[in-house]
C-alpha positions in Angstrom: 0.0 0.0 0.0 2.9 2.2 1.1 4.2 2.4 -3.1 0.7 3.8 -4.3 0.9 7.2 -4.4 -0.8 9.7 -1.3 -3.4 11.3 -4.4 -4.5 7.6 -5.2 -4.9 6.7 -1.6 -7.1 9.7 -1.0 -8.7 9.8 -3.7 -9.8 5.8 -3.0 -10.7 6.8 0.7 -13.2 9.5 -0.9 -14.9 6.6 -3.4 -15.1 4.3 -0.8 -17.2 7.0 1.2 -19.4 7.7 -1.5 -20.3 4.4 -1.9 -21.1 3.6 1.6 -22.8 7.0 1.6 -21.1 8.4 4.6 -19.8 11.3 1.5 -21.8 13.0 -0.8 -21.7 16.8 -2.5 -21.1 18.9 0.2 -19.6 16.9 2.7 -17.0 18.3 5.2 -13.8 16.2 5.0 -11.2 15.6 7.8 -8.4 17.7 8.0 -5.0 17.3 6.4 -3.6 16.0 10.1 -6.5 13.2 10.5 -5.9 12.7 7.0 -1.5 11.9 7.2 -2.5 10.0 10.6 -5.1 7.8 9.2 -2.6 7.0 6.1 0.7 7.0 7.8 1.8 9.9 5.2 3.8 13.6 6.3 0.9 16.4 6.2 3.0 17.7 3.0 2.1 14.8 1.3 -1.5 14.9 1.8 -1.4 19.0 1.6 0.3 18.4 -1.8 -2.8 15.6 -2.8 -5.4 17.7 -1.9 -4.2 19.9 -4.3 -4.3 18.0 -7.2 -7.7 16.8 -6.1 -8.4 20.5 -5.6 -7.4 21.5 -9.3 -9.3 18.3 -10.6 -12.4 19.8 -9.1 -12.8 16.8 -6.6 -13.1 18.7 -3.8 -12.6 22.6 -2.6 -11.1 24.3 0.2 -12.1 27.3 1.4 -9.9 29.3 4.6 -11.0 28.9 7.9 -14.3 26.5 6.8 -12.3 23.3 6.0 -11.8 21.0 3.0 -15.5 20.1 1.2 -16.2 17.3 -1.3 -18.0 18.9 -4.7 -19.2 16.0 -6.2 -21.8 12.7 -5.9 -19.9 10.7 -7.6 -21.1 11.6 -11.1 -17.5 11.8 -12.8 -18.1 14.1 -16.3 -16.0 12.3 -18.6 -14.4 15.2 -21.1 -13.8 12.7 -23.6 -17.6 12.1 -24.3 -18.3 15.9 -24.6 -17.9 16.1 -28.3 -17.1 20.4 -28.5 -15.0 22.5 -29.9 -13.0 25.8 -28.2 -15.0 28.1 -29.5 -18.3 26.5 -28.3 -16.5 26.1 -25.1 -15.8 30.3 -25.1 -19.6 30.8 -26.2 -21.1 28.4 -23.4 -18.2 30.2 -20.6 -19.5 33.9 -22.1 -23.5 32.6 -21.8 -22.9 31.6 -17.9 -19.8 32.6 -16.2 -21.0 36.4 -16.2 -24.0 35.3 -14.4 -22.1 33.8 -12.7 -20.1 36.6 -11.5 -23.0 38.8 -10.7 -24.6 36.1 -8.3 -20.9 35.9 -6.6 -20.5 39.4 -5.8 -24.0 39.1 -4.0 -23.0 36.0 -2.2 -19.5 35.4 -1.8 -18.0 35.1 2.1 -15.3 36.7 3.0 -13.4 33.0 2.8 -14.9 32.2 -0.4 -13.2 35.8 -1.5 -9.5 34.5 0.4 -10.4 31.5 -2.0 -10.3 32.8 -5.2 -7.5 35.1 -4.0 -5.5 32.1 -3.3 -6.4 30.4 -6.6 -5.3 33.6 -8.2 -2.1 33.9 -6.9 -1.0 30.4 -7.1 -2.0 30.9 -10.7 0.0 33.9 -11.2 3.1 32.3 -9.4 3.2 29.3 -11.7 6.2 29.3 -14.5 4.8 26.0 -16.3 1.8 26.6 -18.7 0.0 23.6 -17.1 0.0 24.3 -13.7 -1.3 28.2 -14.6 -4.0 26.7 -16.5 -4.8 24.4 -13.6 -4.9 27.2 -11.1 -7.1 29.1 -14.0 -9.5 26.5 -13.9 -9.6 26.7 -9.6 -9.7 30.2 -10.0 -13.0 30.6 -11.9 -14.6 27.0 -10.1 -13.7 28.9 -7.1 -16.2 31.8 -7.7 -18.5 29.6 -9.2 -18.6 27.9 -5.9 -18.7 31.1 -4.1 -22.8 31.3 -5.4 -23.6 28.7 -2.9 -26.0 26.9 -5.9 -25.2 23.0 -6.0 -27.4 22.5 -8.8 -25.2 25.4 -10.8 -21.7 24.3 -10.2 -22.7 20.8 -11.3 -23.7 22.5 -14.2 -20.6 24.7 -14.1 -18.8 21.2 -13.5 -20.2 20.0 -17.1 -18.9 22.8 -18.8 -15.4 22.9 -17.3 -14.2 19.4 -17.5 -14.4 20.6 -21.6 -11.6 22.0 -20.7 -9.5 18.8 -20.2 -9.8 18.0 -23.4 -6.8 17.5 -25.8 -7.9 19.9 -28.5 -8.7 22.9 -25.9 -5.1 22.3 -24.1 -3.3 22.2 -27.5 -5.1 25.4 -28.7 -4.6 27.4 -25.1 -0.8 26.4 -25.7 -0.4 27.4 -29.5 -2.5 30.9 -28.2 -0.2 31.5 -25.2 2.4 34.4 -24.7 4.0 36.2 -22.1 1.9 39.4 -22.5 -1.3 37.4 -22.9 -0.4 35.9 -19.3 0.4 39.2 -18.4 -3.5 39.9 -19.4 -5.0 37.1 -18.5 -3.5 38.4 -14.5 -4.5 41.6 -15.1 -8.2 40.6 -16.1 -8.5 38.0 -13.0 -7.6 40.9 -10.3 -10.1 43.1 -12.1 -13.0 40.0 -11.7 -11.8 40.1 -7.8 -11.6 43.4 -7.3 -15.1 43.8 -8.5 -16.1 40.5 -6.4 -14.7 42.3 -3.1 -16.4 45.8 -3.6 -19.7 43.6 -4.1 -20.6 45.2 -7.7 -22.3 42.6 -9.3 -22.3 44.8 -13.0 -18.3 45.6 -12.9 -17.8 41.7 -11.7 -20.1 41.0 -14.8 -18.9 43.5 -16.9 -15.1 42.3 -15.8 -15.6 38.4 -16.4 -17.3 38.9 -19.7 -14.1 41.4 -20.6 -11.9 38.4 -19.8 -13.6 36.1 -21.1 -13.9 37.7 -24.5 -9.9 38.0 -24.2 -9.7 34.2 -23.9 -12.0 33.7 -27.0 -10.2 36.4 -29.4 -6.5 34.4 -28.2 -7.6 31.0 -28.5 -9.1 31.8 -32.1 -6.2 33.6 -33.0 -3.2 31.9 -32.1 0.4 34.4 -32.6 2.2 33.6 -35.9 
C-alpha cells in the first residue's frame, strides 16, 4: 500500500465513502492532520494531494471553513463531450458572467481568500500547465462562491471541456508572455469587482476576460 501514491490513496478513501454514503456533494472532510495519521503519510504529502484533487475539481477548500467534497460521484468524462473551443468560449460567455454577478452578491469573505489564493498560485506558476490548472480553480472557485449545487454541477459540465486535448493544445499554441500578463491583469479586475460587491463591474469584468480568452484562443500568434 505504502508504493501507491498519497493522491491515489485519497482519492480511493473519498470513493469508498461515497459508496457507503457516509460522503456526498457537500460533505466536510477531515483535516490534512487526521488525514496523514489515518494513512501513515507527512501532512506535506497529503497538503500536496489535496491539491491535485483541488485543481481536478474533486473537492474545494475554502480558509477557515475546512476542506469540502464537490461531487456525488457523477465523474463528467471530457472525452464524451464532443465540442469545440469556440463552443467552449460561447457556453463560458452565456454563464460565467451570471455567474459573477450572483458571486459578488454571495461570496463570504473565505470564499473571496479562496479565489484570492487560486489567483495567486495561478500567477506564481512558471509552467503553462500548472497556470491553467490554477485558472481552472480560479474561476470554479467563484462559481462555488454562489452557494448553488445545482449550478456548479452544471458549471462542472462545462469545465471538464476544458480537459480535453484539443482545448489544451489550442490554449498552448495561443499562449504568450503578455497574454499571461492579461490574463493576470483581467482575474484581479473579476476580484476586485467581487470584493467591492458590484455585481455589474464583476459581470462586466468576467465577460471582458472572457472575450480576451476567445479572441486568443481563435487567433493563435504567428
Amino acid at each position: 500500500m505504502s508504493g501507491i501514491p498519497v493522491v491515489d490513496r485519497l482519492r480511493s478513501v473519498l470513493e469508498r465513502g461515497q459508496e457507503s454514503g457516509e460522503l456526498r456533494a457537500g460533505s466536510r472532510l477531515p483535516t490534512e492532520r487526521a488525514f496523514a495519521e489515518s494513512l501513515s503519510v507527512p501532512r506535506s504529502a497529503v497538503r500536496q494531494a489535496l491539491g491535485v484533487l483541488e485543481r481536478e475539481g474533486l473537492i474545494s477548500r475554502h480558509v477557515g471553513r475546512g476542506t469540502f467534497l464537490t461531487t456525488d460521484g457523477g465523474h463528467v468524462d471530457a472525452q464524451e463531450l464532443m465540442t469545440s473551443p469556440a463552443e467552449i468560449m460561447d457556453t463560458r460567455l452565456m454563464i460565467e458572467p451570471e455567474i459573477a454577478i450572483h458571486a459578488a452578491r454571495n461570496a463570504t469573505p473565505s470564499d473571496l481568500a479562496e479565489i484570492e489564493r487560486c489567483m495567486r498560485r495561478g500567477n506564481a506558476c512558471e509552467p503553462y500547465l500548472e497556470f491553467e490548472a490554477w485558472d481552472s480553480a480560479f474561476h470554479r472557485a467563484i462559481a462555488a462562491s454562489v452557494h448553488n449545487g445545482l449550478l456548479l454541477r452544471m458549471f462542472d459540465t462545462m469545465n471538464a471541456a476544458r480537459d480535453l486535448p484539443v482545448w489544451g493544445n489550442s490554449k498552448l499554441r495561443s499562449a504568450t508572455k503578455d497574454r499571461r500578463v492579461a490574463y493576470e491583469q483581467e482575474h484581479a479586475a473579476i476580484l476586485t469587482a467581487l470584493a467591492d460587491r458590484d455585481p455589474g463591474s464583476a459581470q462586466v469584468a468576467m465577460r471582458e476576460h472572457l472575450n480576451s480568452v476567445k479572441s486568443n484562443l481563435l487567433n493563435p500568434p504567428r
